[in-house]
MIPA-544490 format. One record per residue: residue number from 1; x, y, z of N, C-alpha, C in turn. Coordinates in nm, 2 decimals, always signed. Layout:
BEGIN
NUM, X, Y, Z, X, Y, Z, X, Y, Z
...
This chain:
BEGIN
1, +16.36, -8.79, -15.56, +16.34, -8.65, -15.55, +16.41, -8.60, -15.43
2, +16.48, -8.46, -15.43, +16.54, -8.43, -15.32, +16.40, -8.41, -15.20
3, +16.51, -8.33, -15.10, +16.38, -8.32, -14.99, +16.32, -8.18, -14.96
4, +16.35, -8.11, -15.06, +16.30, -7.94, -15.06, +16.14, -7.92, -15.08
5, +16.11, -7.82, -15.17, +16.01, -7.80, -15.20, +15.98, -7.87, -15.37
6, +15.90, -7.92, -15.36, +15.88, -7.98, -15.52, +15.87, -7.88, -15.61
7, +15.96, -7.90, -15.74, +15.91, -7.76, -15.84, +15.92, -7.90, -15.98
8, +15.78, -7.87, -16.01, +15.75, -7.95, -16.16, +15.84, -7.90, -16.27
9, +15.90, -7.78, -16.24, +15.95, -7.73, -16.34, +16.10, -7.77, -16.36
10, +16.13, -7.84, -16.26, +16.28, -7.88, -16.22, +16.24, -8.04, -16.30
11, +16.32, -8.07, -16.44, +16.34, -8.26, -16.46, +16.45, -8.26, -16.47
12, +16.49, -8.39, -16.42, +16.67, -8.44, -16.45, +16.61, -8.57, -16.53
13, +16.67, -8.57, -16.63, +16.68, -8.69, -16.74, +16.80, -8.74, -16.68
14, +16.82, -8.87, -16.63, +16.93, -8.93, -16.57, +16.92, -9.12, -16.58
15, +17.02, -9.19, -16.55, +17.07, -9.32, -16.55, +17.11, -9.34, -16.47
16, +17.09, -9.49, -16.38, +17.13, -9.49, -16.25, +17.26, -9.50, -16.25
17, +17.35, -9.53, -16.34, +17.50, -9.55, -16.36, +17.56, -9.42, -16.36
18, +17.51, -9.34, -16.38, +17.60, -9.19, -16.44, +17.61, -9.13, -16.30
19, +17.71, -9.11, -16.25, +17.82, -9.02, -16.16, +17.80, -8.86, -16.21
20, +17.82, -8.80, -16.34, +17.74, -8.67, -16.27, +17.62, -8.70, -16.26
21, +17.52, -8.75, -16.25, +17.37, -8.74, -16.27, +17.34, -8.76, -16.12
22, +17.44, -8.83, -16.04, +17.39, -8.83, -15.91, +17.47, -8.74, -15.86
23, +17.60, -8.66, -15.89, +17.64, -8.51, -15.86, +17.48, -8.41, -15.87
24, +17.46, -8.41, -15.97, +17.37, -8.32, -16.00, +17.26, -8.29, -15.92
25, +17.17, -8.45, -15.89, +17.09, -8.46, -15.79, +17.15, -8.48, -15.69
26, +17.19, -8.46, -15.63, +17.27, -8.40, -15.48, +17.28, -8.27, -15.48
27, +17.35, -8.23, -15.56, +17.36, -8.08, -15.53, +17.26, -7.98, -15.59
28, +17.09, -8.05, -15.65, +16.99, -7.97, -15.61, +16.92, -8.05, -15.51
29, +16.94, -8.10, -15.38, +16.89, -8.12, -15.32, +16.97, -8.07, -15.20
30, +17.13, -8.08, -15.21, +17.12, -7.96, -15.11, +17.13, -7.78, -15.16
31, +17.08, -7.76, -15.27, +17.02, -7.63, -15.25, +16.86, -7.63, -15.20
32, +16.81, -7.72, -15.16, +16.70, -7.71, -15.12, +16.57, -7.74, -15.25
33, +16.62, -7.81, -15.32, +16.53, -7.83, -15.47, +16.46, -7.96, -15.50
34, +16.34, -8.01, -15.50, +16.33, -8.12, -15.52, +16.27, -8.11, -15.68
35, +16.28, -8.25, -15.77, +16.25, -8.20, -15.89, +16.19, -8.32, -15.91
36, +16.15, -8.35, -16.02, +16.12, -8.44, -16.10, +16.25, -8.54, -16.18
37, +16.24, -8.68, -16.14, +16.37, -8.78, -16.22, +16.31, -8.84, -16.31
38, +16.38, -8.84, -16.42, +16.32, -8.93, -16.53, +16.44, -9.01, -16.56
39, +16.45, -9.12, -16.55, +16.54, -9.26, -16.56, +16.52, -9.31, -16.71
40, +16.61, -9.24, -16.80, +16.58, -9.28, -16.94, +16.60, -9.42, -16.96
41, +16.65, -9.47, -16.88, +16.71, -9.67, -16.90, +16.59, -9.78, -16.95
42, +16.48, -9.65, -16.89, +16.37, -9.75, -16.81, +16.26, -9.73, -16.89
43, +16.28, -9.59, -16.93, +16.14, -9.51, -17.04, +16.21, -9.47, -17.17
44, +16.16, -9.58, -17.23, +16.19, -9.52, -17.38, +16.16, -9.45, -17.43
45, +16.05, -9.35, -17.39, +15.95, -9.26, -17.46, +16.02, -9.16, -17.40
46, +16.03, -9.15, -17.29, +16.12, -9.02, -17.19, +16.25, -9.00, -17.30
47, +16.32, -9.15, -17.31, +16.48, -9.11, -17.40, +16.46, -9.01, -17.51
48, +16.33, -9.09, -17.59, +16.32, -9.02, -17.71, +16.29, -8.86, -17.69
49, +16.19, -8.86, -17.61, +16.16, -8.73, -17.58, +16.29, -8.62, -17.57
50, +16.36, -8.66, -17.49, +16.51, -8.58, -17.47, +16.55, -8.58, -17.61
51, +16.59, -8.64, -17.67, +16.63, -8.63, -17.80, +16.52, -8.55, -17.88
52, +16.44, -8.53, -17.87, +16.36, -8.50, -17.98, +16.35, -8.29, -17.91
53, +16.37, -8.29, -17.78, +16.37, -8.18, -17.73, +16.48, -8.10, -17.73
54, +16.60, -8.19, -17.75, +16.74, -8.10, -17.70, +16.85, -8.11, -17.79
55, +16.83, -8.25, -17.86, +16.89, -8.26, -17.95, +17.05, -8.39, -17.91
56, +17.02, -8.40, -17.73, +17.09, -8.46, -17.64, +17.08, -8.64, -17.64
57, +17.19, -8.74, -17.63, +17.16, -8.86, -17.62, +17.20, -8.88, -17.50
58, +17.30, -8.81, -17.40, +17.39, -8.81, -17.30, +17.27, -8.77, -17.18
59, +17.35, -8.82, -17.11, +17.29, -8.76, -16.95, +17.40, -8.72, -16.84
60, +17.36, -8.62, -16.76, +17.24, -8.56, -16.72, +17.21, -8.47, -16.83
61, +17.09, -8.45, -16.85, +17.02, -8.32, -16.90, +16.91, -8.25, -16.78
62, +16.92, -8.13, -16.80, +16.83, -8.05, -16.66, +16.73, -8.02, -16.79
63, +16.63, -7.96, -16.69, +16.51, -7.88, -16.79, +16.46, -7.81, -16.67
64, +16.48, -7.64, -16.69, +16.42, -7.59, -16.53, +16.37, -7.48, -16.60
65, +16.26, -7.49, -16.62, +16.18, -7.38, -16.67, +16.12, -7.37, -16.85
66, +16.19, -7.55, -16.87, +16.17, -7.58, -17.00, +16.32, -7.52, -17.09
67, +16.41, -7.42, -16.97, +16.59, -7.46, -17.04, +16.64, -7.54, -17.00
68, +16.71, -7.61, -17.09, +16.79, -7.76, -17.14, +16.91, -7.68, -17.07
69, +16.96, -7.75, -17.02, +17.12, -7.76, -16.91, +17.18, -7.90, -16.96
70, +17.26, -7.91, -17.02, +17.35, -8.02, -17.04, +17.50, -8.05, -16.94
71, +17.48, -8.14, -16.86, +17.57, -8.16, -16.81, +17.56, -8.15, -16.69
72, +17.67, -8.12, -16.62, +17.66, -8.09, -16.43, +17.73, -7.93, -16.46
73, +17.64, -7.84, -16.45, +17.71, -7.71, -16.50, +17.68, -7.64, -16.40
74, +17.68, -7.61, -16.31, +17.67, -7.56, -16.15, +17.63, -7.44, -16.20
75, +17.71, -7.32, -16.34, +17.71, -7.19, -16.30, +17.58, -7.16, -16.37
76, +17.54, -7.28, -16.47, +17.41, -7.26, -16.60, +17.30, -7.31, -16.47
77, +17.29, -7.38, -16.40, +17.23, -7.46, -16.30, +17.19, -7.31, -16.22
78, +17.27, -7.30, -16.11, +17.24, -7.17, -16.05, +17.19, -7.06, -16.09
79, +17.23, -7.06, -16.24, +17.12, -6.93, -16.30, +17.01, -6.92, -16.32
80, +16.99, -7.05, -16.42, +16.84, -7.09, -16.44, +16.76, -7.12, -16.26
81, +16.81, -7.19, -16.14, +16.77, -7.22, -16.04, +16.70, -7.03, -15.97
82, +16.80, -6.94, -16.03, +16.78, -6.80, -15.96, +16.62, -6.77, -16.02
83, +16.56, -6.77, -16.14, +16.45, -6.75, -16.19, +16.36, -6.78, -16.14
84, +16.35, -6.94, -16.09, +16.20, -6.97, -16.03, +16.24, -6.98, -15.90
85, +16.35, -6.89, -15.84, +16.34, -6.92, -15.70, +16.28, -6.85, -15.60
C-alpha cells in the first residue's frame, strides 16, 4: 500500500511481474493515495472476480469508486482519483 491516506475505494488488481502495475502503484503513491493490492497470481477468487467484473484477464486493472481503469492510464486515473479526493 502506498504511504498516503488509505481509501478502500482505491483496488489495483496486479502481478508482481507486471512493470505497468508497479508504474501504477508508484504513481498513486506519489499522489499521496494509498489503496488496496490484490495480487491475482496468488488469489484465484480475486482473478475470477476481475473477470467476472470487467470483463478484463490483463493487469493492471484500477477500481476507484467501483470504475474499472484498464491499464496505466494517468488521464482516466486522475479523473476518477479527482472525485473522491
Amino acid at each position: 500500500m502506498g504511504d498516503g491516506k488509505f481509501n478502500p475505494r482505491i483496488i489495483v488488481f496486479s502481478t508482481p511481474n507486471c512493470g505497468w502495475c508497479r508504474k501504477l502503484k508508484n504513481y498513486l503513491r506519489e499522489k499521496g493515495f494509498r489503496y488496496r493490492d490484490v495480487d491475482i497470481s496468488k488469489d484465484a477468487k480475486a482473478a475470477d472476480d476481475l473477470v467476472r467484473k470487467t470483463g478484463q484477464t490483463g493487469v493492471p486493472v484500477t477500481l476507484i469508486n467501483s470504475r474499472s481503469i484498464v491499464g496505466f492510464n494517468k488521464k482516466e486515473i486522475d479523473r476518477a482519483l479527482k472525485i473522491i479526493n
